[in-house]
VMD Tcl script that draws the C-alpha trace (Angstrom):
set ca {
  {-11.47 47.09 27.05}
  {-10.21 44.39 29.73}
  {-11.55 41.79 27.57}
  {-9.38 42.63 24.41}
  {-6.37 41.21 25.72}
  {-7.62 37.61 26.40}
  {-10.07 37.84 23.56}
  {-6.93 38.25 21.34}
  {-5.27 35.46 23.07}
  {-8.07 33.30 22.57}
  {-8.36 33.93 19.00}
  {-4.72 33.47 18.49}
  {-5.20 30.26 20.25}
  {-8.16 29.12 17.95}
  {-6.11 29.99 14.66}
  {-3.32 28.11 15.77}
  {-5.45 25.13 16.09}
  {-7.13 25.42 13.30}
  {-3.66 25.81 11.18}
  {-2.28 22.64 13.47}
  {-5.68 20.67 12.78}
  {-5.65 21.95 8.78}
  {-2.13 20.15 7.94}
  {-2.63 17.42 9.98}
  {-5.99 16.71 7.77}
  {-4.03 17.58 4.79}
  {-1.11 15.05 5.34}
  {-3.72 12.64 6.32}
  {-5.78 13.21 2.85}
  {-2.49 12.64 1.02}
  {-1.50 9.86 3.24}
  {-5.03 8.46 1.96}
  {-4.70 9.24 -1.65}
  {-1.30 7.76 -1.65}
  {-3.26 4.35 0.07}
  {-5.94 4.54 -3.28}
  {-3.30 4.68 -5.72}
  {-1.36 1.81 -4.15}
  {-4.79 0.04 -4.25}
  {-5.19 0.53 -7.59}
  {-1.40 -1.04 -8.58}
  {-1.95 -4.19 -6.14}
  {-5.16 -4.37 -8.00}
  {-3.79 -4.18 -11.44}
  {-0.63 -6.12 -9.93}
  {-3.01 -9.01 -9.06}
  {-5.03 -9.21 -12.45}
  {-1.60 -9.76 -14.61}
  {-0.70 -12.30 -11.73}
  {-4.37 -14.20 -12.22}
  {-3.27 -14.26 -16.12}
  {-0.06 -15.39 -15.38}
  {-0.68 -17.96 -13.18}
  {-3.46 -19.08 -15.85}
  {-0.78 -19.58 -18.83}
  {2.06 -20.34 -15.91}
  {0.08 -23.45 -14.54}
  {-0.82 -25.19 -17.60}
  {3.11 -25.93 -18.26}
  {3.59 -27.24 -14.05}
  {2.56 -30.64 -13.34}
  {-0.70 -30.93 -11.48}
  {1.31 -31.97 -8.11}
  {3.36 -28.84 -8.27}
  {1.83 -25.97 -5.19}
  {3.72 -22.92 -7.42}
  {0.48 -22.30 -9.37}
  {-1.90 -22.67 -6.37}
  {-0.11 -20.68 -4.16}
  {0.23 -17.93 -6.34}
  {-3.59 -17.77 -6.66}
  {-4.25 -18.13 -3.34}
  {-1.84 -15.56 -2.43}
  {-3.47 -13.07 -5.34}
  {-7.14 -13.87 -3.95}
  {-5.37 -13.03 -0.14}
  {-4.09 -9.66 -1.42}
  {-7.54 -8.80 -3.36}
  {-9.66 -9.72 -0.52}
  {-7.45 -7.58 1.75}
  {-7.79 -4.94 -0.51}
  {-11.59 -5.34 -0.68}
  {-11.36 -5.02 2.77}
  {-9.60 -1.90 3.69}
  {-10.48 0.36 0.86}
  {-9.75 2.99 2.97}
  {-6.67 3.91 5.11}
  {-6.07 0.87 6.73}
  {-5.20 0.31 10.77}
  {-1.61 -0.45 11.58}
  {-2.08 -4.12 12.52}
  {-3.57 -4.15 8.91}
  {-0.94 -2.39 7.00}
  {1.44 -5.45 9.12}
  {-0.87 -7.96 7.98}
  {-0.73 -6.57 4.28}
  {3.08 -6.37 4.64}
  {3.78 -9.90 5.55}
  {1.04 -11.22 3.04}
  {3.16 -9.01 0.24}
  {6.41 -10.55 1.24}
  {4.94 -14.16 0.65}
  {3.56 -13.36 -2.29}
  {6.35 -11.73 -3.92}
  {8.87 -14.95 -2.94}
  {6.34 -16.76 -4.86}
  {6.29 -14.85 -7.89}
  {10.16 -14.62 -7.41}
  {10.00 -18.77 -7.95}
  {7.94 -18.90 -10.80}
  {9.37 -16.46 -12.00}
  {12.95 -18.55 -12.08}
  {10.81 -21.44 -12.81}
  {9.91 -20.12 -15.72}
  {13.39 -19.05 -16.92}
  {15.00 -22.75 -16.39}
  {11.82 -23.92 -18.38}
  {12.93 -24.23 -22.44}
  {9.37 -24.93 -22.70}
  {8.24 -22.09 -20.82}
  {10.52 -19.44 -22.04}
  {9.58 -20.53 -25.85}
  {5.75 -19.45 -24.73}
  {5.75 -15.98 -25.95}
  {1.95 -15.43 -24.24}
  {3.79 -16.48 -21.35}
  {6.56 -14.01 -21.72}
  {4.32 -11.18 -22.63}
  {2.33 -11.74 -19.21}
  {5.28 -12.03 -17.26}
  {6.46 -8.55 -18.65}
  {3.27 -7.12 -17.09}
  {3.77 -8.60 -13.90}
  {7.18 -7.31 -13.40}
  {6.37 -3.93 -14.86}
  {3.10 -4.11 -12.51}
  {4.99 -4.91 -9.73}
  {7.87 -2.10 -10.24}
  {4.74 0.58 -10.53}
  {3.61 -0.92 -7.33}
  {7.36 -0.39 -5.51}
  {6.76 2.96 -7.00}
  {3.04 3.88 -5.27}
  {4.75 2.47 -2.43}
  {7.20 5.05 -2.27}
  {5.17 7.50 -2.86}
  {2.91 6.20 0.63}
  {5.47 5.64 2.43}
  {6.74 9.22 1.98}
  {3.54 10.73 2.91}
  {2.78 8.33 6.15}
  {6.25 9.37 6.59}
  {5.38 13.48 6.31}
  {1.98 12.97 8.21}
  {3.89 11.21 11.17}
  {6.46 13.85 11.84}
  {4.27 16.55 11.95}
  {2.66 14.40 14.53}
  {5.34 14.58 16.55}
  {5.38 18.32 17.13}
  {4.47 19.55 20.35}
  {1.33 21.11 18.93}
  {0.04 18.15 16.68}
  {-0.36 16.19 19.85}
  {-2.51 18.20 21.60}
  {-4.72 18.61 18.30}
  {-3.83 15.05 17.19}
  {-5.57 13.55 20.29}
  {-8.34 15.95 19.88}
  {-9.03 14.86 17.03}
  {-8.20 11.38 16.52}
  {-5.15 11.72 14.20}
  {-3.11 8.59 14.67}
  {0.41 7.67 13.64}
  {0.38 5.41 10.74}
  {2.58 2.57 9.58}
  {4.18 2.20 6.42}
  {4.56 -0.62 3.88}
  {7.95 -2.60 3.51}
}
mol new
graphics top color blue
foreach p $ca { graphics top sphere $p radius 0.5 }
foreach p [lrange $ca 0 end-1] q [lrange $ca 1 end] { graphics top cylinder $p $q radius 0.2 }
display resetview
């Protein structure tokens, strides 16, 4: 009978971390799913950029970086990808960010390039692919959202008192989000 009292304690103890470790896990998972579908727009985000570049190039003069750039910058993004197809590290989701940002001033030039260009605005392949790319790119701002909210869920409830005793137990570590 002396042992009912502390076996009850310990058992409340045990279900409390298993509730603490069972959100955490579940915040993570979305946190993760949220990472695949943003994978899967940056993916589809860089194969209308690979087309548009194709069609966007052949109206540039040979001398003129635009084109290049923006295929280097797609093959960057798509090797990062290949990379992390997982949750990514911070330092790699600050890596991703900055290599975003450049790409997206890029595509912002051609972009205008393309709309001062008679030639290039008469191209109605061209027009059609840069459709996709801008509709590709506001599903992307969309999945990005959508992670940031959920590194932004999993990351508070790290913060409560009990999450950090499990957290560390565990491994759970703060995220970062995407700008």
């Amino acid at each position: 009978m002396e042992y009912v009292v502390p076996l009850g304690i310990l058992v409340a103890f045990m279900a409390w971390i298993v509730a603490v470790f069972t959100r955490l896990h579940h915040l993570h998972h979305v946190a993760a799913e949220a990472w695949v579908r943003w994978s899967r727009a940056t993916r589809y985000r860089n194969e209308c950029l690979a087309e548009f570049t194709a069609q966007f190039s052949g109206h540039l003069p040979r001398e003129d970086m635009r084109s290049r750039n923006l295929r280097r910058l797609t093959d960057d993004s798509s090797r990062a990808l290949d990379t992390h197809p997982e949750l990514p590290e911070r330092e790699d989701i600050r890596i991703l960010n900055r290599a975003e940002k450049s790409l997206r001033r890029v595509v912002v030039s051609a972009v205008q390039a393309m709309e001062n260009s008679a030639p290039m605005r008469g191209d109605a392949l061209l027009n059609e692919l840069s459709s996709r790319v801008s509709l590709s790119l506001f599903e992307q701002d969309e999945f990005t959202r959508t992670f940031n909210r959920s590194v932004g869920h999993y990351n508070s409830a790290l913060e409560a008192p009990g999450a950090r005793l499990v957290a560390g137990m565990f491994g759970y570590v703060p995220l970062e989000e995407m700008r």
